[in-house]
C-alpha positions in Angstrom: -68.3 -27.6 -65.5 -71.7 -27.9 -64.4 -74.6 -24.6 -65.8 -77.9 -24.7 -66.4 -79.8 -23.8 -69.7 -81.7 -20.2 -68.9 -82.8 -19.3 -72.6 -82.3 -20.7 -75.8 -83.1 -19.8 -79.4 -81.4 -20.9 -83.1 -78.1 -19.6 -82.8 -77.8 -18.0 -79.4 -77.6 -19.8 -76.1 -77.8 -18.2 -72.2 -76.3 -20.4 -69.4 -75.9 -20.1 -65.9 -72.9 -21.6 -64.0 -73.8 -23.2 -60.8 -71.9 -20.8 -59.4 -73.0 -17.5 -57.3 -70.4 -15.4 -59.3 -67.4 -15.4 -60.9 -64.0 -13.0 -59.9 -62.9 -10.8 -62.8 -60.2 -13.1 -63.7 -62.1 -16.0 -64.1 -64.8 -14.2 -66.2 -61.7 -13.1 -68.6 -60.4 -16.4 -68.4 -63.8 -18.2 -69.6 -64.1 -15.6 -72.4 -61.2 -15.6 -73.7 -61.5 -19.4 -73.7 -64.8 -19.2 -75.2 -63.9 -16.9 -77.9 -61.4 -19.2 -79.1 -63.8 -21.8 -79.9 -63.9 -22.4 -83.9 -68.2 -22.5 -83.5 -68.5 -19.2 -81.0 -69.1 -15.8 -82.7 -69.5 -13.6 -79.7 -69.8 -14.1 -76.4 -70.4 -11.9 -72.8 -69.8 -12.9 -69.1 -71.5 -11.9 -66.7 -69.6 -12.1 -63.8 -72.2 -10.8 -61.3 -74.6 -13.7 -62.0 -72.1 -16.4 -63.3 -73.7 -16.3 -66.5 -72.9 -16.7 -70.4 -74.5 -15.4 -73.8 -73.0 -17.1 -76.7 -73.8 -17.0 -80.1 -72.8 -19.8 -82.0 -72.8 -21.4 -85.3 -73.3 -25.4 -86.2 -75.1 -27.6 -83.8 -76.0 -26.9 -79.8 -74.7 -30.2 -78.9 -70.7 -29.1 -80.0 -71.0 -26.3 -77.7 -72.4 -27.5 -74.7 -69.8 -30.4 -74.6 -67.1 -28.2 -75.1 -68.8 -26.2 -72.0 -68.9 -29.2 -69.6 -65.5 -30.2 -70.3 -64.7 -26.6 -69.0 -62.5 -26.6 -65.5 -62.1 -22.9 -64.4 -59.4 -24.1 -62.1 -57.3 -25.7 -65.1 -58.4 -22.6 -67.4 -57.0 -20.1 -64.8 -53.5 -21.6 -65.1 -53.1 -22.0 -68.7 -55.2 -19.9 -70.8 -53.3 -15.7 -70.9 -56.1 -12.7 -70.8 -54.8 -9.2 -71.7 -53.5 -7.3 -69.0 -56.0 -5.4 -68.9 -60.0 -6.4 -70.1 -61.7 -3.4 -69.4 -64.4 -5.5 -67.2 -62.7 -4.5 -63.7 -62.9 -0.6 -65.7 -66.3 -0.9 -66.1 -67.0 -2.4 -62.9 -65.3 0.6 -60.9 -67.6 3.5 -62.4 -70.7 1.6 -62.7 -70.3 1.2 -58.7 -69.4 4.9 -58.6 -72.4 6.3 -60.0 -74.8 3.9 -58.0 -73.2 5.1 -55.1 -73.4 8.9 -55.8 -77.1 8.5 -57.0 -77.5 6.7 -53.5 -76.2 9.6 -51.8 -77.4 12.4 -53.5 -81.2 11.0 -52.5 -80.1 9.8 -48.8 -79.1 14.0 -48.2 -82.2 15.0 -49.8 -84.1 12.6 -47.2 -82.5 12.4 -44.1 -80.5 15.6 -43.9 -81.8 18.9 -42.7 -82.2 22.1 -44.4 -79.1 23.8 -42.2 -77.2 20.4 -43.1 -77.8 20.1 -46.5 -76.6 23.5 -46.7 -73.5 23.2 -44.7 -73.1 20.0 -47.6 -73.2 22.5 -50.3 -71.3 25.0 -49.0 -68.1 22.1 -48.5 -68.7 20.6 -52.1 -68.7 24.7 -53.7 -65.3 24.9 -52.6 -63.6 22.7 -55.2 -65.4 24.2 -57.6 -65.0 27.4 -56.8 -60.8 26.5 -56.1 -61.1 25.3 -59.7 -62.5 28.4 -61.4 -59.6 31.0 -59.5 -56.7 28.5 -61.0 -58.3 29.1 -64.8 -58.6 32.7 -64.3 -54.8 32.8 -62.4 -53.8 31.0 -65.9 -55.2 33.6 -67.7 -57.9 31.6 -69.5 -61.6 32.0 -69.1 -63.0 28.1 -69.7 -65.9 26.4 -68.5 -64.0 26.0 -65.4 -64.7 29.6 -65.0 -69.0 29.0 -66.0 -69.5 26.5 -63.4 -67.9 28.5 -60.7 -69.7 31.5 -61.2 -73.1 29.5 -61.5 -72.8 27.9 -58.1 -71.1 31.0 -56.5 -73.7 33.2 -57.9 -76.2 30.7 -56.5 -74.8 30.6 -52.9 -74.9 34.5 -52.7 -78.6 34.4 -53.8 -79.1 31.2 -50.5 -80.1 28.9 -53.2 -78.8 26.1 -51.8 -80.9 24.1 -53.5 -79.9 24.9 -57.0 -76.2 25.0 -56.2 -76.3 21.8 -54.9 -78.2 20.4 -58.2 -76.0 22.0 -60.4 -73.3 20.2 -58.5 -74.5 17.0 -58.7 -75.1 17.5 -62.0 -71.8 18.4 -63.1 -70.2 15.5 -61.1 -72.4 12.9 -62.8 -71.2 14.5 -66.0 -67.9 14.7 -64.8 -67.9 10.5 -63.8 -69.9 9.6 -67.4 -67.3 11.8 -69.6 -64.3 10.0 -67.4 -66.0 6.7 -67.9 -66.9 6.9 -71.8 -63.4 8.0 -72.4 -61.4 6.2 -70.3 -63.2 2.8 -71.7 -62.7 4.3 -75.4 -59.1 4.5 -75.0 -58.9 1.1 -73.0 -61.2 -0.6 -76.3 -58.6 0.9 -78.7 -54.9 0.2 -76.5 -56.3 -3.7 -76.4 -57.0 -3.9 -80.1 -53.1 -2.0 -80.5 -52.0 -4.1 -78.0 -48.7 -6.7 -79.3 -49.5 -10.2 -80.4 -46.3 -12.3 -81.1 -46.9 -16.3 -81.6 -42.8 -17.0 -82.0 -39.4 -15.7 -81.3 -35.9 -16.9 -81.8 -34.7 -18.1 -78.3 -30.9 -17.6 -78.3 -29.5 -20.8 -76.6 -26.2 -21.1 -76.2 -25.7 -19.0 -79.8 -28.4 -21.0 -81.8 -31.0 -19.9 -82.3 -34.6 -21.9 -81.5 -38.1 -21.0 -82.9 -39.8 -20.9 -79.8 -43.4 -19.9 -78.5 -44.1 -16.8 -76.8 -45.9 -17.7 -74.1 -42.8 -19.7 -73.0 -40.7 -17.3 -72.6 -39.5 -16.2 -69.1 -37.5 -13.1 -67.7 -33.7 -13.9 -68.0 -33.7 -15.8 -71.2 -32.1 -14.3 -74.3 -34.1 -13.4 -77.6 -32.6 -12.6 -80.9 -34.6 -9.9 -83.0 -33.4 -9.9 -87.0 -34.0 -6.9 -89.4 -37.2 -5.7 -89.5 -38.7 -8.1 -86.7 -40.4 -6.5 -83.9 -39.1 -6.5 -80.3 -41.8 -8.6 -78.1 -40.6 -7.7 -74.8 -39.0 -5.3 -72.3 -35.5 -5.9 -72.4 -31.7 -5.2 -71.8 -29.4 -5.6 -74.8 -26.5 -8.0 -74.3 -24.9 -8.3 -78.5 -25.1 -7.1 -81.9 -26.3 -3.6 -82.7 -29.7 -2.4 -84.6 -31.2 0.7 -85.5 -35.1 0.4 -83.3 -37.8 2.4 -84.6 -39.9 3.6 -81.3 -42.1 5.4 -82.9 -45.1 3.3 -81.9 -44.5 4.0 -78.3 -42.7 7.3 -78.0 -43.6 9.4 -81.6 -39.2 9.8 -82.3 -39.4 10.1 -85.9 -35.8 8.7 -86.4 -34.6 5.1 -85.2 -32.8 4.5 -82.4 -29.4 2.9 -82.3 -29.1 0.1 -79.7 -26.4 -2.2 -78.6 -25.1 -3.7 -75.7 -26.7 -2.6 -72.3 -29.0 -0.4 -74.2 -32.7 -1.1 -72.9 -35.4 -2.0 -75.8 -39.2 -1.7 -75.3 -41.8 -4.6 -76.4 -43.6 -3.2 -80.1 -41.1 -1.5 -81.1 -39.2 -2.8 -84.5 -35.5 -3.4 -85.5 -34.9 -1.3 -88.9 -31.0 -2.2 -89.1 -29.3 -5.0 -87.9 -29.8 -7.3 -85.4 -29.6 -7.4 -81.5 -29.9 -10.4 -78.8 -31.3 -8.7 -75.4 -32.1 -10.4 -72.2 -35.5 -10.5 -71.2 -36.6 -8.2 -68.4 -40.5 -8.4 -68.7 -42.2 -10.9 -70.2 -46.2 -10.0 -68.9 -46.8 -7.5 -71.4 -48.4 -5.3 -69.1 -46.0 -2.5 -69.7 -47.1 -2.3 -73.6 -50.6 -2.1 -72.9 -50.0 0.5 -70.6 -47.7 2.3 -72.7 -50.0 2.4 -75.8 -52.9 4.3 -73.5 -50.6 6.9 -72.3 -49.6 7.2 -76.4 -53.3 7.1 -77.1 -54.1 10.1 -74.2 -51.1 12.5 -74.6 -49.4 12.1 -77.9 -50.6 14.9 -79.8 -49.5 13.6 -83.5 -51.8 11.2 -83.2 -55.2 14.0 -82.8 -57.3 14.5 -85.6 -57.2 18.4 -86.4 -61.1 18.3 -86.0 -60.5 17.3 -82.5 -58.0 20.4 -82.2 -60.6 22.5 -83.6 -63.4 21.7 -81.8 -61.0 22.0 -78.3 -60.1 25.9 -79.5 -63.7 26.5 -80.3 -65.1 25.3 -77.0 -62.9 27.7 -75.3 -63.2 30.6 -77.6 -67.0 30.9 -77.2 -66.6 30.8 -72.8 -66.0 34.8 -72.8 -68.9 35.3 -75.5 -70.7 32.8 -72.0 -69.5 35.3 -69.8 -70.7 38.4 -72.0 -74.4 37.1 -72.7 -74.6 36.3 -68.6 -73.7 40.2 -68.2 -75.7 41.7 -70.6 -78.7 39.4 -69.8 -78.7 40.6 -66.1 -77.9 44.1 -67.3 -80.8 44.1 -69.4 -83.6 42.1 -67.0 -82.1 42.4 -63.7 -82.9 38.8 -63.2 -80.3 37.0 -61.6 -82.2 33.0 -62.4 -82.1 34.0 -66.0 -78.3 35.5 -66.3 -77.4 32.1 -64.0 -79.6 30.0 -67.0 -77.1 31.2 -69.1 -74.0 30.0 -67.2 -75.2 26.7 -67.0 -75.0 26.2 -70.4 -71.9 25.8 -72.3 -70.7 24.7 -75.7 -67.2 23.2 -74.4 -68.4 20.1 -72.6 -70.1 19.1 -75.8 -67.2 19.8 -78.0 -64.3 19.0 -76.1 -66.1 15.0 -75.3 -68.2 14.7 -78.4 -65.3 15.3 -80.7 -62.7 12.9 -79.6 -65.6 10.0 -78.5 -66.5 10.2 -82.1 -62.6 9.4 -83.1 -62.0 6.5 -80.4 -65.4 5.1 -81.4 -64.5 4.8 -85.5 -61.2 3.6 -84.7 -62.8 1.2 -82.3 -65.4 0.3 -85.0 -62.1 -0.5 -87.7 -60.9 -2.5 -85.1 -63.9 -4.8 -85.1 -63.3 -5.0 -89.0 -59.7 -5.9 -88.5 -58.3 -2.8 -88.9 -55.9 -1.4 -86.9 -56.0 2.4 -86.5 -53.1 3.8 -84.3 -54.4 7.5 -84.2 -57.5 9.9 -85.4 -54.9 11.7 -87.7 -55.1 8.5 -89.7 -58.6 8.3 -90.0 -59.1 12.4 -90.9 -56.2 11.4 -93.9 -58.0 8.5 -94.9 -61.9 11.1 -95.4 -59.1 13.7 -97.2 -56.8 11.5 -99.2 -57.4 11.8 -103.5 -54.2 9.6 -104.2 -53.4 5.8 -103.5 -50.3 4.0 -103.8 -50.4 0.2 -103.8 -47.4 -2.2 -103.6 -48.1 -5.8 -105.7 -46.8 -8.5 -104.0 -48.9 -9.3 -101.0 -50.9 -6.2 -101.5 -52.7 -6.5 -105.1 -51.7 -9.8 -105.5 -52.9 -12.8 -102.6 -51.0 -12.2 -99.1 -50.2 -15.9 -99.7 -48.5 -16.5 -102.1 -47.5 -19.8 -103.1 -44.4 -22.4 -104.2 -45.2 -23.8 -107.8 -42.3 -25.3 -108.8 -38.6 -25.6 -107.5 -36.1 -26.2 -110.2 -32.6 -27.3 -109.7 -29.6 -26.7 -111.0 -25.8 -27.9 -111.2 -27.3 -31.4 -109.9 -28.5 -29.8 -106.7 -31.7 -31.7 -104.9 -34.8 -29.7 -105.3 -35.9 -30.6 -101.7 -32.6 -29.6 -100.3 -32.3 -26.3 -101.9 -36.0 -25.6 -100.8 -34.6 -26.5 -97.3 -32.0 -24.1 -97.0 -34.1 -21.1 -99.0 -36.4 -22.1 -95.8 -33.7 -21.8 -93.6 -32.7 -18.4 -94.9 -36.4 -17.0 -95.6 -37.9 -17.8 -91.9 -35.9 -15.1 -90.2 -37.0 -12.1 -92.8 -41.1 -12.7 -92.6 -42.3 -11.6 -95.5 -45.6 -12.9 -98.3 -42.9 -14.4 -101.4 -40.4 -15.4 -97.8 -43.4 -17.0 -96.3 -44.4 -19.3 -99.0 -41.1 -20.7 -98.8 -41.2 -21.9 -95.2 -45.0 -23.3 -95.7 -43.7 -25.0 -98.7 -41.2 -27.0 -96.5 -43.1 -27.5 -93.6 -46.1 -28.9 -96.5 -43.2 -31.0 -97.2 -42.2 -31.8 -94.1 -38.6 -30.7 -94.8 -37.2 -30.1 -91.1 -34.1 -28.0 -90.9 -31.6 -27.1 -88.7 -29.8 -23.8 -88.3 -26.7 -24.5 -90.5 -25.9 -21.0 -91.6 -24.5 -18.0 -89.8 -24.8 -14.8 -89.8 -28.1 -13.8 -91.7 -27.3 -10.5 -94.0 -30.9 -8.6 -95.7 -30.4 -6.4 -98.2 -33.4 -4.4 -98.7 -35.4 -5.2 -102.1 -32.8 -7.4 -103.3 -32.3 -10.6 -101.1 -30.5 -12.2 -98.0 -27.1 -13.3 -98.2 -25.0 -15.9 -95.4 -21.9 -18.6 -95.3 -22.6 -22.7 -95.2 -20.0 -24.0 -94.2 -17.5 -20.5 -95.3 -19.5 -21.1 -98.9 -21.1 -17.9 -99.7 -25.4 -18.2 -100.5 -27.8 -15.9 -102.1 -31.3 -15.7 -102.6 -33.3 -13.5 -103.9 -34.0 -11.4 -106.6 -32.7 -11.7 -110.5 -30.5 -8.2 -110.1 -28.9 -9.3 -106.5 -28.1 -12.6 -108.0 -26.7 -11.8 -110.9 -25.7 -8.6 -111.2 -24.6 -7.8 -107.7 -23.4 -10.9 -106.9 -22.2 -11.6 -110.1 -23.6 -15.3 -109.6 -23.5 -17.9 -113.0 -25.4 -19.8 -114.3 -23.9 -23.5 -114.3 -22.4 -24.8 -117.7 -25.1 -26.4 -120.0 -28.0 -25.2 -118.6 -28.6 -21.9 -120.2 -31.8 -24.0 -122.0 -33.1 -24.8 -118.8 -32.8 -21.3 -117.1 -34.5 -20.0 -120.6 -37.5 -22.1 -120.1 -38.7 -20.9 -116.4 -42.4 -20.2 -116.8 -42.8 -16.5 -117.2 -46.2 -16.1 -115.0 -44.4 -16.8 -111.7 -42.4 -14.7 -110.1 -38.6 -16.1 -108.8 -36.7 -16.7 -106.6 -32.8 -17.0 -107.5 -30.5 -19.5 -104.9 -27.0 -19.7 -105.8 -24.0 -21.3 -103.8 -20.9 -20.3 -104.2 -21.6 -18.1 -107.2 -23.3 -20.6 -109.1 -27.2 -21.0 -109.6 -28.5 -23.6 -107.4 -31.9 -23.6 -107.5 -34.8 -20.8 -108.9 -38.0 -21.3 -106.4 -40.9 -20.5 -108.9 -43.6 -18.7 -107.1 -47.1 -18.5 -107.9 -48.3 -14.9 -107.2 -52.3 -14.7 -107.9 -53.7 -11.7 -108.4 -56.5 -11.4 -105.6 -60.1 -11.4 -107.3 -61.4 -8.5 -105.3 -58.7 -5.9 -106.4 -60.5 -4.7 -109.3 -63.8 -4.0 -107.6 -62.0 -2.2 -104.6 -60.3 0.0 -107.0 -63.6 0.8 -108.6 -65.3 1.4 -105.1 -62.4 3.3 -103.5 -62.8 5.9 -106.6 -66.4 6.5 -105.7 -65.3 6.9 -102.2 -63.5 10.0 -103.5 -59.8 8.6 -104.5 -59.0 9.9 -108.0 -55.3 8.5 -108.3 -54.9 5.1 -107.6 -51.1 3.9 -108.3 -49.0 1.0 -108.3 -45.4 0.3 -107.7 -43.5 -2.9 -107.3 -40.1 -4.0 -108.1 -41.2 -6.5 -110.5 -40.6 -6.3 -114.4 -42.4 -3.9 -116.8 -43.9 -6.9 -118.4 -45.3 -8.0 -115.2 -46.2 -4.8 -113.4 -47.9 -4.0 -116.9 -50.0 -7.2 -116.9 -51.1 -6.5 -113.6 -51.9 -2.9 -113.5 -54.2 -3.9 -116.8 -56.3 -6.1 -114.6 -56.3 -4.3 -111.3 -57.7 -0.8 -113.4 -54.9 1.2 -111.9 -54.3 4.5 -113.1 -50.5 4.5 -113.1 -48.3 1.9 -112.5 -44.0 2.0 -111.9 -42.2 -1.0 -112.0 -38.5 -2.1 -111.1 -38.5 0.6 -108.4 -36.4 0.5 -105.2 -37.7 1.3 -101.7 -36.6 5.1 -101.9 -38.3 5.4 -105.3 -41.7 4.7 -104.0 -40.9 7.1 -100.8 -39.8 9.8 -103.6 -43.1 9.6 -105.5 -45.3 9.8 -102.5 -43.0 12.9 -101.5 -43.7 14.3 -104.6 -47.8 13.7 -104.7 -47.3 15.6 -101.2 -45.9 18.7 -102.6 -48.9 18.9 -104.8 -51.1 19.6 -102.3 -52.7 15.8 -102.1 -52.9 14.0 -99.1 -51.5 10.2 -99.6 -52.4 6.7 -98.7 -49.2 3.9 -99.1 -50.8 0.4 -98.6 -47.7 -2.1 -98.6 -46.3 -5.0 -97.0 -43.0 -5.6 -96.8 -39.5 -4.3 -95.5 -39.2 -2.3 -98.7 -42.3 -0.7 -98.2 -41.3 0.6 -95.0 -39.7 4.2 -96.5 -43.2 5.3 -98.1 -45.6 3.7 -95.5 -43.5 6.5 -93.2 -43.3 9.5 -95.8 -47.5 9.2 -96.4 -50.2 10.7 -95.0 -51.6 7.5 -93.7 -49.5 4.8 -94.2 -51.1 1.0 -94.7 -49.6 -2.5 -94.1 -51.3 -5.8 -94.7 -50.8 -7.7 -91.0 -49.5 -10.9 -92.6 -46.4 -8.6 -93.9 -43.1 -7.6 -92.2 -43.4 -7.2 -88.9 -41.5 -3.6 -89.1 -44.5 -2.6 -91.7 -46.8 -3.0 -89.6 -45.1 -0.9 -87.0 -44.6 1.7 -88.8 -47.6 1.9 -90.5 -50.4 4.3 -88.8 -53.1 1.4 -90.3 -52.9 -2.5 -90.4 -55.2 -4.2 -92.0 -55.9 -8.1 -92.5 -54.6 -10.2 -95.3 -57.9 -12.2 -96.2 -59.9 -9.2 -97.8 -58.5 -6.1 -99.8 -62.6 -5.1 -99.2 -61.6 -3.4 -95.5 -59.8 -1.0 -97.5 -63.1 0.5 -98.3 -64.4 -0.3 -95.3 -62.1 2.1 -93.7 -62.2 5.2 -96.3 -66.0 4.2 -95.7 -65.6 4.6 -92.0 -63.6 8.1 -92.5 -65.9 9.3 -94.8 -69.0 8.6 -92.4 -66.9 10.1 -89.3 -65.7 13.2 -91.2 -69.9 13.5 -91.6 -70.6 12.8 -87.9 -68.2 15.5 -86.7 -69.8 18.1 -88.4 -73.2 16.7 -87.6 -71.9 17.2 -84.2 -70.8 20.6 -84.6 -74.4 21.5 -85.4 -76.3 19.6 -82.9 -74.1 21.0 -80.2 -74.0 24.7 -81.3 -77.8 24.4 -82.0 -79.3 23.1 -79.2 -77.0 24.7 -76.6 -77.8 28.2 -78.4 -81.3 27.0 -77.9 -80.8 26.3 -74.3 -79.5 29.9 -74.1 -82.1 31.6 -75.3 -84.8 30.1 -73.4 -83.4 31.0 -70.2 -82.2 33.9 -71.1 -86.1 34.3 -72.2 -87.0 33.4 -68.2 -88.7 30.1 -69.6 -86.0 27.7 -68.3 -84.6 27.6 -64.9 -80.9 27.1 -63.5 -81.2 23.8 -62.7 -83.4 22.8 -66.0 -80.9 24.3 -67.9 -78.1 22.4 -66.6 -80.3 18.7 -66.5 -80.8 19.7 -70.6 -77.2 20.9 -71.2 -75.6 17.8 -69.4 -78.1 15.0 -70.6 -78.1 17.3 -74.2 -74.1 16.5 -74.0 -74.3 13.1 -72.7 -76.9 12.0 -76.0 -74.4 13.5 -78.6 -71.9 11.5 -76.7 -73.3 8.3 -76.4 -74.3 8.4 -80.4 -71.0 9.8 -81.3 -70.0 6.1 -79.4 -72.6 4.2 -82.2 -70.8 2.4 -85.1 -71.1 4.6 -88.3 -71.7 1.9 -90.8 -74.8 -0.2 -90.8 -75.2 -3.4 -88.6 -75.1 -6.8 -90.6 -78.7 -8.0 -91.0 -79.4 -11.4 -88.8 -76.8 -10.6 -86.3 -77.5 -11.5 -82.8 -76.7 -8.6 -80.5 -75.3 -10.0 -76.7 
């Protein structure tokens, strides 16, 4: 692709693409492509102009090859955008308010007096429609305000002021649409599903197979606490599907054959094969918005608040417009007082505030899925933490694999692979990783797949029973042996790993040693989330006293459980809920799935089970247990805006009041300082809350 150099500096690079412009689609196509380049930071299209800001890291010369071996064409056909980029969004309502800024000065130019009045008189109507259905509802809101304003205004022959008051409002209207409506469009893309691989059902077996190669009419098999990744129509098996991602049902769903399933929503029982319906992915994104706009579990109370205030203080409006023209018999000063209300503020202010910080996670990697999260996260005094994959590294790995009864080690880690990959989980993911290290392909040579929650997985080789998983399952459920001999060599398994047990046919096969590292920032995040305001931080895991002991020692936790089952860690959270605190659950796995539900904001690490991380309110990344304090940061810091925002608002409006009440503001002053007074708070409630990294280019 040919572009021209427009401005360089160290780090950041502006071309322009011998182009004139480029369509929407190609300038989603080009960023997305750009983005995935291993030296581009950030980078914005301008479709308008056909040009590019990058920022970049290593040398120029990288980057511009990589641009001139760009074809558009090629890039169209095979790189996927998200359904929906929010750059045809912003395109819409940027044209819209050009236009009505055009118009409003063409009728004040070329239109008559007698016309422009006429204008007003048409426009008032809606207004005036929308004021008589509040009051036929029986609620006085700021419906009611703007109607009497203009009507008020019209009776008086001020056409002038009526018409400004309605230009006003409707470039209010359009910015308060806009700001939301891209808030909630910011958020549903960062919610939005991302599946690499599903198991292709082909003829009955099963095939790892990319996404983005999947086409409606082929058959995917979802396992135990896998997420659905498309629209679909159930043709076997039967699961229990957890919607409440997309529809807020607190209890699963049971599904089975010629039952419908929805893409992001996650199996919690058993295990379905549906025929693919929809493979875009458009209906997700569009279903997270309408979750994100009308679910009302997902509101922060503050928001709920500052909705009943706004409309609480439109009769006390009313009253001071009365009294004021009572008192002066001054119909511009009681009008001064209709134009300014306290609901536009608090009703747009308030829930900008709570997009933007759950917009501001997202750039941090952390998934927020409602302000209700955030507003637990500010409140909550205890913390519960899960160890594997939480407190300990998210990847953990294979140190050893020691056989037994004259097994193979690489064979046994072949089938534990073979039996791990369909339950994604930290201790089942360093399985696989260690087989594909050692390039030990596999094919499906099991059937049915059984996952016992906490304990381990259980199928038939050819009709011989195998087990893996944990020492009770192994032994004590299954009632597995070790082989003859070998008690010496079972005695000496290294202590500091944790194991896995495999066992065929009742007899110990194999114990995969894994090497479970305790990650070096857990400590310090402990420490930090305390001066955040936590003062109970907890750990529970399934491990052994002397482990759990060892690690709660270095960690700094202030209690610790160990060789607890899913429902224990649910019970405990229960029971720090009935004491009045407000809980976080930060976990990873299947198991963890029964607490992340029963806390106040419940937390999964992304590279977990894929059912956690539906279920949870809050994902956050595997690399850094830091964004944990990033985000009680970020609640903190919002929980501070809101009520800065409750006093700007109520201050400056009341202000606002007063003068005009006073005869020192006019109508239409009054409403150009309410409306650009509302549009400030809003725009800085939009601002990110923490500070900027230093040396960051901004594009």
């Amino acid at each position: 692709m040919r572009f021209i150099v427009k401005h360089e500096i160290r780090g950041r690079i502006r071309v322009h693409l011998c182009r004139r412009f480029l369509t929407i689609h190609q300038a989603d196509v080009l960023e997305q492509y750009l983005q995935s380049l291993s030296c581009v930071r950030e980078v914005r299209i301008y479709e308008r102009t056909a040009d590019a800001a990058i920022v970049y890291t290593g040398k120029k010369e990288e980057l511009t090859e990589a641009l001139q071996r760009i074809s558009l064409e090629h890039l169209e056909k095979s790189v996927p955008v998200p359904a929906d980029s929010g750059r045809k969004l912003n395109r819409e309502y940027k044209e819209k308010l050009i236009q009505r800024l055009l118009a409003r000065a063409a009728v004040k130019v070329f239109f008559p007096a007698p016309l422009r009045a006429v204008c007003t008189l048409c426009k008032a109507v809606r207004y005036a429609a929308k004021g008589v259905r509040c009051l036929a509802r029986g609620k006085l809101e700021v419906e009611v305000l703007d109607a009497t304003a203009i009507s008020v205004s019209l009776l008086r022959l001020d056409f002038d002021t009526a018409g400004s008051i309605m230009f006003l409002l409707g470039i209010g209207e359009l910015l308060e649409e806009w700001t939301h409506k891209k808030s909630v469009g910011d958020l549903a893309r960062s919610m939005s599903l991302n599946i690499d691989k599903v198991w292709l059902n082909v003829d009955g077996t099963e095939v790892l197979t990319s996404a983005s190669r999947i086409v409606p009419g082929d058959k995917i098999t979802v396992h135990m606490g896998n997420v659905i990744p498309f629209d679909g129509e159930v043709v076997s098996g039967e699961a229990m599907v957890n919607q409440s991602a997309l529809t807020g049902e607190s209890m699963p769903v049971k599904k089975e054959a010629d039952s419908y399933v929805y893409a992001g929503t996650a199996v919690e029982e058993g295990e379905i094969t549906f025929c693919v319906k929809n493979a875009a992915g458009v209906t997700r994104f569009e279903r997270i918005v309408t979750m994100i706009e009308d679910s009302e579990k997902l509101k922060s109370s503050v928001e709920g608040k500052a909705a009943g205030l706004a409309d609480a203080l439109v009769p006390w409006s009313l009253g001071g417009t009365a009294l004021t023209w009572l008192i002066t018999r001054n119909t511009a000063r009681a009008i001064s007082i209709l134009m300014v209300d306290f609901s536009c503020a608090l009703k747009l202010a308030m829930p900008l505030a709570v997009l933007s910080a759950m917009r501001e996670a997202g750039t941090h990697h952390i998934t927020v899925k409602g302000g209700k999260y955030l507003e637990a996260a500010a409140e909550a005094e205890t913390i519960v933490f899960d160890k594997t994959g939480t407190l300990t590294k998210a990847s953990p790995v294979v140190a050893d694999v020691v056989a037994f009864d004259g097994q193979d080690p690489n064979e046994m880690l072949r089938l534990a692979a073979c039996l791990e990959e369909h339950f994604p989980h930290s201790m089942a993911k360093a399985v696989v990783d260690e087989a594909v290290r050692r390039k030990l392909d596999h094919e499906e040579m099991h059937s049915k797949v059984d996952y016992i929650v906490a304990h381990g997985i259980a199928s038939y080789v050819k009709e011989t029973r195998v087990v893996i998983g944990s020492y009770h399952f192994v032994f004590e459920d299954e009632k597995c042996r070790i082989p003859q001999g070998e008690q010496e060599l079972f005695d000496s398994l290294k202590p500091e790993y944790s194991h896995l047990y495999l066992a065929i046919g009742g007899v110990l096969a194999a114990v995969i040693c894994i090497e479970d590292p305790i990650r070096p920032e857990a400590a310090q995040v402990i420490r930090k989330l305390k001066k955040l305001g936590i003062r109970k931080t907890v750990m529970m895991t399934g491990d052994s006293e002397r482990t759990a002991r060892a690690v709660a020692r270095q960690v700094g936790v202030d209690e610790y459980y160990s060789e607890v089952l899913p429902e224990d860690k649910a019970g405990f959270v229960e029971a720090e809920k009935r004491k009045g605190r407000k809980v976080i659950m930060v976990g990873d796995g299947i198991n963890d799935s029964p607490a992340l539900s029963a806390s106040d904001a419940g937390i999964a690490i992304s590279e977990g089970a894929a059912i956690a991380r539906e279920i949870a309110d809050i994902t956050v990344s595997e690399n850094d247990l830091y964004q944990l304090v990033v985000l009680k940061d970020i609640s903190n810091r919002l929980m501070r805006r809101i009520d800065r925002n409750y006093r700007q608002v109520i201050g400056f409006n009341l202000g606002l009041i007063i003068l005009g009440a006073a005869g020192i503001l006019q109508p239409a002053a009054s409403a150009l300082l309410h409306n650009t007074s509302t549009l400030v708070i809003s725009l800085n409630s939009m601002t990110n809350l923490l500070e900027e990294e230093t040396g960051r280019f901004s594009i």
